[in-house]
ROVEX-284506 format. One line per 3 residues: their letters; for each residue x, y negated, z negated of N, C-alpha, C, CB. Coordinates in nm, 3 decimals. Glycine has a CB too. Example, Ala and Ser with C-alpha at 12.3 -4.5 7.8 and 13.67 -1.06 7.14 Angstrom:
<sites>
AS = 1.319:0.569:-0.780:1.230:0.450:-0.780:1.320:0.330:-0.780:1.131:0.447:-0.905 | 1.285:0.225:-0.708:1.367:0.106:-0.714:1.290:-0.003:-0.787:1.408:0.060:-0.572 .
</sites>
This chain:
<sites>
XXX = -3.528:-0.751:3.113:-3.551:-0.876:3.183:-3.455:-0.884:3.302:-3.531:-0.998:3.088 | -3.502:-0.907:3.428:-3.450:-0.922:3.517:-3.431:-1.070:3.548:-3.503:-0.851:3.594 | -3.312:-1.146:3.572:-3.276:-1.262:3.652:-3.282:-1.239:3.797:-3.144:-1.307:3.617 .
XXX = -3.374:-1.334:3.886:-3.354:-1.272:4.030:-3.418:-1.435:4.069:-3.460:-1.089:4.087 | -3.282:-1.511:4.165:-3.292:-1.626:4.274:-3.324:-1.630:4.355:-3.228:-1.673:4.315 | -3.340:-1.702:4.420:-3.319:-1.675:4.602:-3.164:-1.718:4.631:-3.441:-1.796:4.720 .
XXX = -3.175:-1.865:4.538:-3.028:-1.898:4.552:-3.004:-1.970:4.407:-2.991:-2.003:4.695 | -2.895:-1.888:4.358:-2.863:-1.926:4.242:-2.815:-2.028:4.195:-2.813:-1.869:4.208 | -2.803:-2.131:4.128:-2.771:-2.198:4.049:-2.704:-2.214:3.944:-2.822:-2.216:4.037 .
XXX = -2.612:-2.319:3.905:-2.555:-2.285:3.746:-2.647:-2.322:3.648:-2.419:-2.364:3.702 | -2.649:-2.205:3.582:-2.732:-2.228:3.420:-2.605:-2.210:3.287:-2.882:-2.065:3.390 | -2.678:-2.218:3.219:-2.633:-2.164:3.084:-2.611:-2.037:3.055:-2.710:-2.192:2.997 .
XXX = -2.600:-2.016:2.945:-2.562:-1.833:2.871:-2.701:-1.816:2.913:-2.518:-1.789:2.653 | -2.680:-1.668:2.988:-2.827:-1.561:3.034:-2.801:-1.451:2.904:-2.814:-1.455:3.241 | -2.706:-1.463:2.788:-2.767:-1.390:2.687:-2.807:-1.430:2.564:-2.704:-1.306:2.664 .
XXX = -2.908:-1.333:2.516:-2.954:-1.411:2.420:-2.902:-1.428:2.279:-3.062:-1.379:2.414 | -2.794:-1.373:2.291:-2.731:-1.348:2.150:-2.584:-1.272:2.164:-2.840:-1.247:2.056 | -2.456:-1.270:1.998:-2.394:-1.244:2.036:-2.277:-1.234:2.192:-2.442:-1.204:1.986 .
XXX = -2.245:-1.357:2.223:-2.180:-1.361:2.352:-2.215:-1.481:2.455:-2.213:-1.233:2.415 | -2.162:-1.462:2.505:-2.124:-1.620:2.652:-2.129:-1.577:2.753:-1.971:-1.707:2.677 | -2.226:-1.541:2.890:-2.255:-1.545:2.997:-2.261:-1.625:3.092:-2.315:-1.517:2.993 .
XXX = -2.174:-1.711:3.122:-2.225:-1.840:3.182:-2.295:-1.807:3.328:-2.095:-1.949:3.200 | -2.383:-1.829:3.431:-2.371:-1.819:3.544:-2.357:-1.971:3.602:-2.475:-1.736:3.587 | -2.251:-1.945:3.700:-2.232:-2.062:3.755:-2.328:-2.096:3.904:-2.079:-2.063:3.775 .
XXX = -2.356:-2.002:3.963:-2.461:-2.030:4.088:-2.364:-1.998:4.214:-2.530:-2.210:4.094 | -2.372:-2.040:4.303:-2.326:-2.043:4.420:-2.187:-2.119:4.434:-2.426:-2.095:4.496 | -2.081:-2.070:4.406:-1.939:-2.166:4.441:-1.867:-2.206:4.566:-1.835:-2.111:4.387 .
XXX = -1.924:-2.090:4.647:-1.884:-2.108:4.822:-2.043:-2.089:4.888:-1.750:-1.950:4.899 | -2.025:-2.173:5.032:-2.136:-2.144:5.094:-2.146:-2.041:5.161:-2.168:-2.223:5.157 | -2.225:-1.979:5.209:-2.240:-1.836:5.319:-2.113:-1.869:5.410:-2.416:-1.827:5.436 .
XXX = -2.067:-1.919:5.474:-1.942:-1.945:5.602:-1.824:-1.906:5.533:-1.917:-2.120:5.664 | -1.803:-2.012:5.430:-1.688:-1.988:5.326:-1.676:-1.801:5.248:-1.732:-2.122:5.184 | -1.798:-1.728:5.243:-1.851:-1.620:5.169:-1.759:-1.518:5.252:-2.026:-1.600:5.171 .
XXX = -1.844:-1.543:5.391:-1.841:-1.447:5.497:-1.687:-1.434:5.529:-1.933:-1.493:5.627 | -1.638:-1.530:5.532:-1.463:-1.549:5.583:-1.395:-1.463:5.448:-1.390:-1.764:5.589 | -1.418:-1.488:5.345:-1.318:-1.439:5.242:-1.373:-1.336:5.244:-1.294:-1.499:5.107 .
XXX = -1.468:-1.250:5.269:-1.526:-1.114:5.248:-1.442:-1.041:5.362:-1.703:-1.103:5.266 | -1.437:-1.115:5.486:-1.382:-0.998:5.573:-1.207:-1.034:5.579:-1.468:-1.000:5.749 | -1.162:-1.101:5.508:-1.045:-1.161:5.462:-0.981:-1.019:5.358:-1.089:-1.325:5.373 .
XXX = -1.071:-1.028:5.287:-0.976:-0.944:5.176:-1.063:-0.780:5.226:-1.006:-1.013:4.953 | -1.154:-0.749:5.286:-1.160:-0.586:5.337:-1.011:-0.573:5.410:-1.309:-0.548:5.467 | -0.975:-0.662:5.453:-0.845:-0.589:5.577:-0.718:-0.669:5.517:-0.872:-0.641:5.794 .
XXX = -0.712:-0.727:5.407:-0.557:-0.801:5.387:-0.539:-0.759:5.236:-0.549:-0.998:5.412 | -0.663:-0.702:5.117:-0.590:-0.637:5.007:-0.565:-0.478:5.010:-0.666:-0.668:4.885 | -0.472:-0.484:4.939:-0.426:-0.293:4.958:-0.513:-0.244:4.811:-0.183:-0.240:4.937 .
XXX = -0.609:-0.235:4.946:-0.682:-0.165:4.795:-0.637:0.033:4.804:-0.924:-0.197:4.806 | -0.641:0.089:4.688:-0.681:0.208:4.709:-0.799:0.256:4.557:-0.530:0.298:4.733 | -0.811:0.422:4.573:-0.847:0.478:4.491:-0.846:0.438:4.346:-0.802:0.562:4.515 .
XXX = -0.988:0.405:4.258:-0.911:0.432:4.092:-0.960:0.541:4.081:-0.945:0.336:3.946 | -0.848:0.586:3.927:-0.831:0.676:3.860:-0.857:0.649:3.723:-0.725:0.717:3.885 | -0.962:0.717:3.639:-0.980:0.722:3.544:-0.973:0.798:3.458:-1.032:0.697:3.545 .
XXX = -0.927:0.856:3.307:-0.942:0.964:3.242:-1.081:0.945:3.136:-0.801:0.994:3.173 | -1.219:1.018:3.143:-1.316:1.033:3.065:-1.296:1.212:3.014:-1.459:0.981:3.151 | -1.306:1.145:2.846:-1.308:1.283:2.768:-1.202:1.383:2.854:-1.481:1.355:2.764 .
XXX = -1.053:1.351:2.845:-0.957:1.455:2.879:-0.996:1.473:3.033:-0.972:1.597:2.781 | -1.061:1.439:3.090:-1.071:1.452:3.241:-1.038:1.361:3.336:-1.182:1.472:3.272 | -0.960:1.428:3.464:-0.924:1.285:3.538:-1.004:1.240:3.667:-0.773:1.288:3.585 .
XXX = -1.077:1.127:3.685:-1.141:1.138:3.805:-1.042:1.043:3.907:-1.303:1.089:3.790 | -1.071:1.068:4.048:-1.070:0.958:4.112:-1.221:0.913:4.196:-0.951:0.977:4.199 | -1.199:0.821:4.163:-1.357:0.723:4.221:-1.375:0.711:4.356:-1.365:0.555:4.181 .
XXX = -1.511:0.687:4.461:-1.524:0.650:4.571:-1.477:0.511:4.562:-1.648:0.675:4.618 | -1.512:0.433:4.453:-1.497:0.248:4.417:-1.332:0.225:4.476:-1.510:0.194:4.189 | -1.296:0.149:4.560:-1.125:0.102:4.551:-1.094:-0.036:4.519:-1.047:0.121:4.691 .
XXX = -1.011:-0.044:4.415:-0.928:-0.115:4.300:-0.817:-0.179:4.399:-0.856:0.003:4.167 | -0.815:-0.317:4.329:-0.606:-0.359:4.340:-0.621:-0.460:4.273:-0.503:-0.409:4.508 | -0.538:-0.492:4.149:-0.471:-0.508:4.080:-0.336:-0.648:4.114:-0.447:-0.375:4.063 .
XXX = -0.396:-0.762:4.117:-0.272:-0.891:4.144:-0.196:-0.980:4.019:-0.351:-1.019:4.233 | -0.104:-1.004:3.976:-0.065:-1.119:3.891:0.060:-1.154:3.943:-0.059:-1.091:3.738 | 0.089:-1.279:3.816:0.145:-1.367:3.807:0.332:-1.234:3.788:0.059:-1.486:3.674 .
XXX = 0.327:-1.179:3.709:0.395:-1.055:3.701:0.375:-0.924:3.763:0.395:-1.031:3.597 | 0.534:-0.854:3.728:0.467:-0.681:3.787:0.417:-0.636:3.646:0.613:-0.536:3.863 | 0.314:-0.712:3.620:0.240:-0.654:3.449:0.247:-0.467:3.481:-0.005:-0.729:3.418 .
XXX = 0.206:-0.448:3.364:0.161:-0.269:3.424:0.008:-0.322:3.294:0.334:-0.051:3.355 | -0.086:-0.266:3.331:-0.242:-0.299:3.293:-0.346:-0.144:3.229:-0.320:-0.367:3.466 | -0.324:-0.114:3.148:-0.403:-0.005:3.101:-0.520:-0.016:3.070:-0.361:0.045:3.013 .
XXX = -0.625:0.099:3.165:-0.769:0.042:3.125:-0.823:0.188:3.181:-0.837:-0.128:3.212 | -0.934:0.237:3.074:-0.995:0.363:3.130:-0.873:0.491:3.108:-1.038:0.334:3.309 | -0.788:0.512:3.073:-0.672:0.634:3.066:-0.601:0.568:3.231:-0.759:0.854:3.067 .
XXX = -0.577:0.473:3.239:-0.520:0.469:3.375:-0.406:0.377:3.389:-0.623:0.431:3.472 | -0.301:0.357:3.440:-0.198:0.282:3.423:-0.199:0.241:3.558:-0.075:0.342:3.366 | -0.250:0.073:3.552:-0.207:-0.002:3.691:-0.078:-0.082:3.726:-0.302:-0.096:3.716 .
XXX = -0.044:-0.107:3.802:0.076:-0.245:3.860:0.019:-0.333:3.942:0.212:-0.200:3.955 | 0.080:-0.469:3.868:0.024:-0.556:3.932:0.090:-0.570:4.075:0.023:-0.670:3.854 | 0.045:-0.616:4.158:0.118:-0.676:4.309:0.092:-0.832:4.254:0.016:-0.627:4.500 .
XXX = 0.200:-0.887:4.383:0.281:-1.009:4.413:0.106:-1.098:4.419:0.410:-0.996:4.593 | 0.055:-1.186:4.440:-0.039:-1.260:4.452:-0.029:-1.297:4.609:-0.033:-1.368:4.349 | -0.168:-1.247:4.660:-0.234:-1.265:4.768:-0.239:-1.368:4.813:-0.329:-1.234:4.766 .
XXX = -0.208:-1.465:4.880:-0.224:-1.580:4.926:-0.365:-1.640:4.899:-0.192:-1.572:5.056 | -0.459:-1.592:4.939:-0.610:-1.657:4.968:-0.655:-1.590:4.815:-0.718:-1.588:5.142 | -0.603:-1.499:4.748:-0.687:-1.515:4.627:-0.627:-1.614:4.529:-0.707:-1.380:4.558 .
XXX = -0.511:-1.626:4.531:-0.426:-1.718:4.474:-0.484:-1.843:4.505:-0.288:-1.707:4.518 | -0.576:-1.902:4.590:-0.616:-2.026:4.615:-0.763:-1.975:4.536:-0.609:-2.084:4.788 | -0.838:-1.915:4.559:-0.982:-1.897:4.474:-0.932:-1.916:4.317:-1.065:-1.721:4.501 .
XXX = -0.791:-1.840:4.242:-0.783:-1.832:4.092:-0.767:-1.969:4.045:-0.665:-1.740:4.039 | -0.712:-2.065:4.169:-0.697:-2.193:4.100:-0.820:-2.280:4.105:-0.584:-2.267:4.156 | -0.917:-2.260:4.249:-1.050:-2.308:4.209:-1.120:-2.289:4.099:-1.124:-2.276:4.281 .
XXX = -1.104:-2.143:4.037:-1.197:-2.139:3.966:-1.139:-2.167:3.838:-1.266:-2.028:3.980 | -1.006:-2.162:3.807:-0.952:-2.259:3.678:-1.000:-2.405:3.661:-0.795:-2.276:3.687 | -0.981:-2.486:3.782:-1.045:-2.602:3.812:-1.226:-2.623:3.767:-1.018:-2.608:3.968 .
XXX = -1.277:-2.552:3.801:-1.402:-2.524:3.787:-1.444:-2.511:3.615:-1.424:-2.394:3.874 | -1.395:-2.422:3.555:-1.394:-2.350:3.451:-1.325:-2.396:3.331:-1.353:-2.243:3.487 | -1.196:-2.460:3.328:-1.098:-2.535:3.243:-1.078:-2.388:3.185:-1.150:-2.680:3.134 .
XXX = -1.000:-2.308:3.292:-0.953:-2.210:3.182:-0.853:-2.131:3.287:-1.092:-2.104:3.097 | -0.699:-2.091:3.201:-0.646:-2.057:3.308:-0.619:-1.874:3.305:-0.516:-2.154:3.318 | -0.584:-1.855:3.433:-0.594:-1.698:3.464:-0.484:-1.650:3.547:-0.727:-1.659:3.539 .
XXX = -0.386:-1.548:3.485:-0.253:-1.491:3.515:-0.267:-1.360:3.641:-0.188:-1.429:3.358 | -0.411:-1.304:3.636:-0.447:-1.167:3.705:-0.571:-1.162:3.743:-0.429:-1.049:3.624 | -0.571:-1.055:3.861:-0.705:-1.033:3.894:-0.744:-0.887:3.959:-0.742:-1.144:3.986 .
XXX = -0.800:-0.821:3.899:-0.877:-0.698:3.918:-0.994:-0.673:4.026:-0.932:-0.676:3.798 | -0.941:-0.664:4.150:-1.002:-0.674:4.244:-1.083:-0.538:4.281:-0.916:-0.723:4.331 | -1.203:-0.556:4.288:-1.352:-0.382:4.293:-1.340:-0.444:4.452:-1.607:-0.389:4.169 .
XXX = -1.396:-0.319:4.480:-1.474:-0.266:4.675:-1.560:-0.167:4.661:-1.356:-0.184:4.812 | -1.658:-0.213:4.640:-1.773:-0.101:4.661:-1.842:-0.106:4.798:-1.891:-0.118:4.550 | -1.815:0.032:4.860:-1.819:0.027:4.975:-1.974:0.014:5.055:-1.745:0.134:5.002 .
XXX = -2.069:0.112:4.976:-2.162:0.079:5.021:-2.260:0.076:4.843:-2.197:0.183:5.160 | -2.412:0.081:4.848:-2.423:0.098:4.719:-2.485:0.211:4.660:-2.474:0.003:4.678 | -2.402:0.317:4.678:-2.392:0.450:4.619:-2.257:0.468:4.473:-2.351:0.552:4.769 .
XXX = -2.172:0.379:4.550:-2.057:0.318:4.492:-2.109:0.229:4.348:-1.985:0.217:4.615 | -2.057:0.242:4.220:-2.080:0.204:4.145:-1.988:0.191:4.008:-2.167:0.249:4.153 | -2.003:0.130:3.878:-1.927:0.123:3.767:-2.020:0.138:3.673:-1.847:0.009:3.752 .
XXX = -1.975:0.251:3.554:-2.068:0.263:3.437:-2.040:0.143:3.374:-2.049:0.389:3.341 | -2.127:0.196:3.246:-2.143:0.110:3.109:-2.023:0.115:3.050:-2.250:0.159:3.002 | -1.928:0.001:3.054:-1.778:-0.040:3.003:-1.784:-0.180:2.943:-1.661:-0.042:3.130 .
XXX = -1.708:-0.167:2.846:-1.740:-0.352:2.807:-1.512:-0.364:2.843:-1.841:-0.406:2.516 | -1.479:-0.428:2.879:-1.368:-0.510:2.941:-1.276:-0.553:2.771:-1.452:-0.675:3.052 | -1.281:-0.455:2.719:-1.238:-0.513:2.545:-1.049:-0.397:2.503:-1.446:-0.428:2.376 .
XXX = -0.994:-0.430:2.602:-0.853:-0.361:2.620:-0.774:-0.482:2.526:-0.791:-0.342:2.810 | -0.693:-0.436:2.427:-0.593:-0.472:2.359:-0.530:-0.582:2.435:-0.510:-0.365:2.331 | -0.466:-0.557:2.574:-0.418:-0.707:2.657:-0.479:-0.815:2.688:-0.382:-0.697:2.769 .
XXX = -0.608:-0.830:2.691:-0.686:-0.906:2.711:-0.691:-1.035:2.619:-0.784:-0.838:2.717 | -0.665:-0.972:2.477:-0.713:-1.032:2.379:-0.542:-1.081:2.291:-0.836:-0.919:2.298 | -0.536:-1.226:2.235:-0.424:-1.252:2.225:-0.390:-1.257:2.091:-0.399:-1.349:2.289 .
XXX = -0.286:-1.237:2.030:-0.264:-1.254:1.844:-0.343:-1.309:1.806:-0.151:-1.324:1.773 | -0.305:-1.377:1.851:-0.409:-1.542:1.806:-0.554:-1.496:1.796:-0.411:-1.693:1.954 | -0.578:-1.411:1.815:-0.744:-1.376:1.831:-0.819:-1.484:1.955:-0.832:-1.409:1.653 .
XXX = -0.754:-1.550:2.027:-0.862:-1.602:2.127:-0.954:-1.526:2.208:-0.805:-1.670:2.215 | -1.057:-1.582:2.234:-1.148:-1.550:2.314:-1.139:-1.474:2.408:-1.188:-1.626:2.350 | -1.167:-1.360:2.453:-1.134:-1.307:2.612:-1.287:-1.359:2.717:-1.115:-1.086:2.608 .
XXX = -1.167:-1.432:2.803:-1.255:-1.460:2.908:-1.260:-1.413:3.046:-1.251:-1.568:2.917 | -1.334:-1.373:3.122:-1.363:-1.337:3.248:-1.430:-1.370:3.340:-1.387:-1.265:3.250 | -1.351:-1.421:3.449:-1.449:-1.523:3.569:-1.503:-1.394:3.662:-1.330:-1.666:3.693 .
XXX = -1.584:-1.345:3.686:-1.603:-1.276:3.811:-1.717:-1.370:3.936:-1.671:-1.118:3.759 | -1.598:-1.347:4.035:-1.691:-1.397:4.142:-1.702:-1.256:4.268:-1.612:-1.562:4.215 | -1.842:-1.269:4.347:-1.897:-1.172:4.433:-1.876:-1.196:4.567:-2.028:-1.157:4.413 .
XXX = -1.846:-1.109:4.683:-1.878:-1.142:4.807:-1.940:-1.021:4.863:-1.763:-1.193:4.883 | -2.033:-1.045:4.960:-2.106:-0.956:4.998:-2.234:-0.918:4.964:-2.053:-0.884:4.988 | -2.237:-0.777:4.966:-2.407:-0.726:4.927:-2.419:-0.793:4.830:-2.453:-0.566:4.888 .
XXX = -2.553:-0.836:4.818:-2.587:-0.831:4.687:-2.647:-0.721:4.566:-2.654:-0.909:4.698 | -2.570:-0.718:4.445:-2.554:-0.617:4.353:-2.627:-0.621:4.245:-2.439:-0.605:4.317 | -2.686:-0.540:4.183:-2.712:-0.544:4.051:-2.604:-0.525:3.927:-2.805:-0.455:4.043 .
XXX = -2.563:-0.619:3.876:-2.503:-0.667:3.713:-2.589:-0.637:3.575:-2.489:-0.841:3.708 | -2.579:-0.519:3.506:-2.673:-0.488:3.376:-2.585:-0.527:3.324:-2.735:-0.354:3.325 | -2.634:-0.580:3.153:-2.560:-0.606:2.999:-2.640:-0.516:2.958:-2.562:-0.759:2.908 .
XXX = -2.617:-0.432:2.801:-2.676:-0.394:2.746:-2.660:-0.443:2.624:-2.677:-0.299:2.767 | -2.685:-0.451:2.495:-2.600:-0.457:2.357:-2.602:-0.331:2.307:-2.653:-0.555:2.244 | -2.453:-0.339:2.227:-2.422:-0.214:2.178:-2.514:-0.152:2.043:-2.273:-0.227:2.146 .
XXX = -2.597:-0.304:1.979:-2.670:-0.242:1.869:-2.839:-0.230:1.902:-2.640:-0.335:1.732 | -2.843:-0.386:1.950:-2.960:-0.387:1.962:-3.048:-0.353:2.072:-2.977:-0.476:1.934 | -3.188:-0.295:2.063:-3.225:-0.286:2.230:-3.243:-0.402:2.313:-3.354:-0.217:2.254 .
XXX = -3.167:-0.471:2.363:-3.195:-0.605:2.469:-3.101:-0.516:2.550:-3.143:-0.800:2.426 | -3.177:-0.592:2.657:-3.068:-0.576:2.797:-3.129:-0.688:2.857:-3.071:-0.419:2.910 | -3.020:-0.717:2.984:-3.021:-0.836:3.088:-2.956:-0.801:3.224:-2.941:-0.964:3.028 .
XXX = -3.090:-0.785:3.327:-3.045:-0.775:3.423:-2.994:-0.851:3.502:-3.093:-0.736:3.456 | -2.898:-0.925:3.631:-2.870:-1.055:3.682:-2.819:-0.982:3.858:-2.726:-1.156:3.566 | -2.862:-1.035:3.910:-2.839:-1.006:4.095:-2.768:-1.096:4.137:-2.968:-1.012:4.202 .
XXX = -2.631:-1.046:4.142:-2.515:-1.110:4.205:-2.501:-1.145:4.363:-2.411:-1.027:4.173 | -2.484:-1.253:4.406:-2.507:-1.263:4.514:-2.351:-1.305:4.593:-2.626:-1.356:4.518 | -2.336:-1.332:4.738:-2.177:-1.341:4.795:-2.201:-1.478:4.745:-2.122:-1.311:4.983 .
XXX = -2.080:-1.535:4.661:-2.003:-1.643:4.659:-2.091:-1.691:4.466:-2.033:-1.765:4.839 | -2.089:-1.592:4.412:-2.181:-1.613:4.302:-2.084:-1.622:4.183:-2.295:-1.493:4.287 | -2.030:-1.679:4.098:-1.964:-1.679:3.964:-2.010:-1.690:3.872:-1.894:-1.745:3.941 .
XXX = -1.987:-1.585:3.825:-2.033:-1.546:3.648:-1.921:-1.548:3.567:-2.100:-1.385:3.616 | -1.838:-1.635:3.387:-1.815:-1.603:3.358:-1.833:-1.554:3.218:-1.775:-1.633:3.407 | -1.786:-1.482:3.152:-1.776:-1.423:3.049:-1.690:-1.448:2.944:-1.766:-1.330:3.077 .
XXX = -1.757:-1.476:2.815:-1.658:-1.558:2.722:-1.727:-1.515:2.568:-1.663:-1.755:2.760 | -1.620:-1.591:2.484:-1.666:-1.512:2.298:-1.662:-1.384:2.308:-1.837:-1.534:2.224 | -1.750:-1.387:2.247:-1.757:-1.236:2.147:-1.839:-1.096:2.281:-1.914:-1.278:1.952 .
XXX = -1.840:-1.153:2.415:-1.916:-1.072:2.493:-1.903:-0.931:2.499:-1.904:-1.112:2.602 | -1.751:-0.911:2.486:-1.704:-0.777:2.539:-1.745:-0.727:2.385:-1.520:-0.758:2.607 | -1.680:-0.773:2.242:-1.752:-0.701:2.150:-1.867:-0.599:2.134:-1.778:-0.771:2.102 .
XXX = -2.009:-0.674:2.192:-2.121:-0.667:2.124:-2.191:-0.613:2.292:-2.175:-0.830:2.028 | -2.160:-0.621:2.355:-2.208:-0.615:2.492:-2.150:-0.545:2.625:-2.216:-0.735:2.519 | -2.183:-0.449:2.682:-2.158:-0.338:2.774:-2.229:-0.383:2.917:-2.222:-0.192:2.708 .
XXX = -2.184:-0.361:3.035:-2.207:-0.420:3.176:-2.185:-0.298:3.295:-2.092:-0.553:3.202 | -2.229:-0.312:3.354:-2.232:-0.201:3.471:-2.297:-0.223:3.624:-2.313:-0.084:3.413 | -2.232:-0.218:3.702:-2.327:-0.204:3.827:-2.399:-0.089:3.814:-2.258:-0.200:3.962 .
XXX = -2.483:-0.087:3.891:-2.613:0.073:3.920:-2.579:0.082:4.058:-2.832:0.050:3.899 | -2.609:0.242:4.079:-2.603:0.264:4.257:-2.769:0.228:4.267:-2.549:0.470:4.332 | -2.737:0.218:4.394:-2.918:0.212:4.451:-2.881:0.245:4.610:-3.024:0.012:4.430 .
XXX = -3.013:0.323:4.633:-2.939:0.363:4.813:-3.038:0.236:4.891:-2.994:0.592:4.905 | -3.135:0.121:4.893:-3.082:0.011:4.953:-2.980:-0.081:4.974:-3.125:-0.030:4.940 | -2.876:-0.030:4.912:-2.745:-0.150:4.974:-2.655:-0.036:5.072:-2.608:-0.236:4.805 .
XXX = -2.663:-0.069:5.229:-2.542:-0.060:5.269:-2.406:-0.108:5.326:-2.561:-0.020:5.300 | -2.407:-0.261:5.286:-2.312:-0.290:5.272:-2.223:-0.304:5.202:-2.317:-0.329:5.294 | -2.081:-0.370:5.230:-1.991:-0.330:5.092:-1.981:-0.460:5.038:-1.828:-0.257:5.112 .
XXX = -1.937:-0.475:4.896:-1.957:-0.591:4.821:-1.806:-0.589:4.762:-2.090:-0.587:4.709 | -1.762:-0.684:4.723:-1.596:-0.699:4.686:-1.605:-0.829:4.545:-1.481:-0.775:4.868 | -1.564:-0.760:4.455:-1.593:-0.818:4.332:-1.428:-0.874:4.266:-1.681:-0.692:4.233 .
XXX = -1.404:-0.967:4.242:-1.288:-1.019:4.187:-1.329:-1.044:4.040:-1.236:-1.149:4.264 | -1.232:-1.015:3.974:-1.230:-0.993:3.795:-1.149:-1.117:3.786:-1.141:-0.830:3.710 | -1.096:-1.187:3.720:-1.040:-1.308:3.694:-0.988:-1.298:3.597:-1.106:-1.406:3.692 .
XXX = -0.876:-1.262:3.494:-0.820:-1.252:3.362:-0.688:-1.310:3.348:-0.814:-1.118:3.322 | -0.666:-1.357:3.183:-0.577:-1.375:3.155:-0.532:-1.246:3.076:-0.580:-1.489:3.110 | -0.368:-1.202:3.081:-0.324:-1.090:3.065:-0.225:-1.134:2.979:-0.292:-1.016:3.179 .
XXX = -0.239:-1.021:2.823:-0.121:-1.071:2.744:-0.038:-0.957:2.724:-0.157:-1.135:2.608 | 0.123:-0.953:2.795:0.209:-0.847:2.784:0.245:-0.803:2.668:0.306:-0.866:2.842 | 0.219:-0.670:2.618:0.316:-0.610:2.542:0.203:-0.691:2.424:0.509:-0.649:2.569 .
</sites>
């Protein structure tokens, strides 16, 4: 099943089971979109990730950076990140979208996919820091700028999947049991050539 807007809207959970999808719709308008898109191509230091699959190390065309509240260090994929100091202008989006959301967020995992050849497999976001003694919920705000992308879920048991087309200024978040039971991925496709810049939204629990 494919989800596809012209212009999105906030709904409810787009899954049907196991897990919390919220989509929120449109949070900035195109003006507001366009400014923070060419805002953070030239003011975050993004570079290269690095991943280890099955004893192997890649580095990706995709470029990563990594912001919090601390110099956390963030393990995900065989890869050891550091956080940087907080960006000015994303530091104003993490508190909108706490505002928005009633939920608060220490870090943010900032994607650049440059054009859409550029892509992320099937990963579900279910890292030991994420998730707190306490067993709370891991939640994840992601908001989009730019191309618009394709977002798959799959479930890990059952055959459902859910497709959703992310659009610039689009927030999706992610909550419960999602990362459990449920796997997500962009796809390349060679109609996108522009680049799209994806912000991850997390709360991070040290150590």
């Amino acid at each position: 099943m494919t989800l596809e807007l012209f212009e999105p809207e906030r709904r409810g959970n787009i899954l049907p089971r196991d897990g919390i999808v919220e989509d929120y719709g449109l949070i900035l308008n195109q003006a507001q979109s366009d400014q923070y898109l060419r805002y953070f191509l030239h003011h975050l230091a993004w570079q290269r990730d690095e991943v280890v699959l099955h004893g192997q190390h890649y580095i990706t065309g995709r470029k990563v950076v990594w912001y919090g509240d601390e110099h956390y260090q963030y393990r995900y994929s065989g890869s050891l990140k550091q956080a940087q100091a907080w960006n000015s202008g994303l530091f104003r989006l993490k508190q909108h979208i706490e505002g928005l959301i009633g939920h608060p967020f220490n870090s943010c995992l900032a994607n650049l996919y440059e054009h859409g050849q550029q892509a992320v497999g099937w990963h579900s976001d279910d890292e030991p820091s994420l998730v707190s003694k306490a067993g709370h919920e891991t939640v994840i705000a992601s908001l989009s700028f730019g191309a618009t992308r394709k977002m798959r879920f799959k479930h890990k048991v059952q055959p459902e999947h859910i497709d959703v087309l992310l659009q610039s200024g689009q927030l999706i978040v992610m909550r419960g049991q999602t990362q459990k039971y449920w796997k997500h991925c962009i796809s390349k496709t060679a109609k996108v050539l522009d680049p799209r810049i994806n912000l991850t939204f997390r709360y991070f629990f040290p150590g």
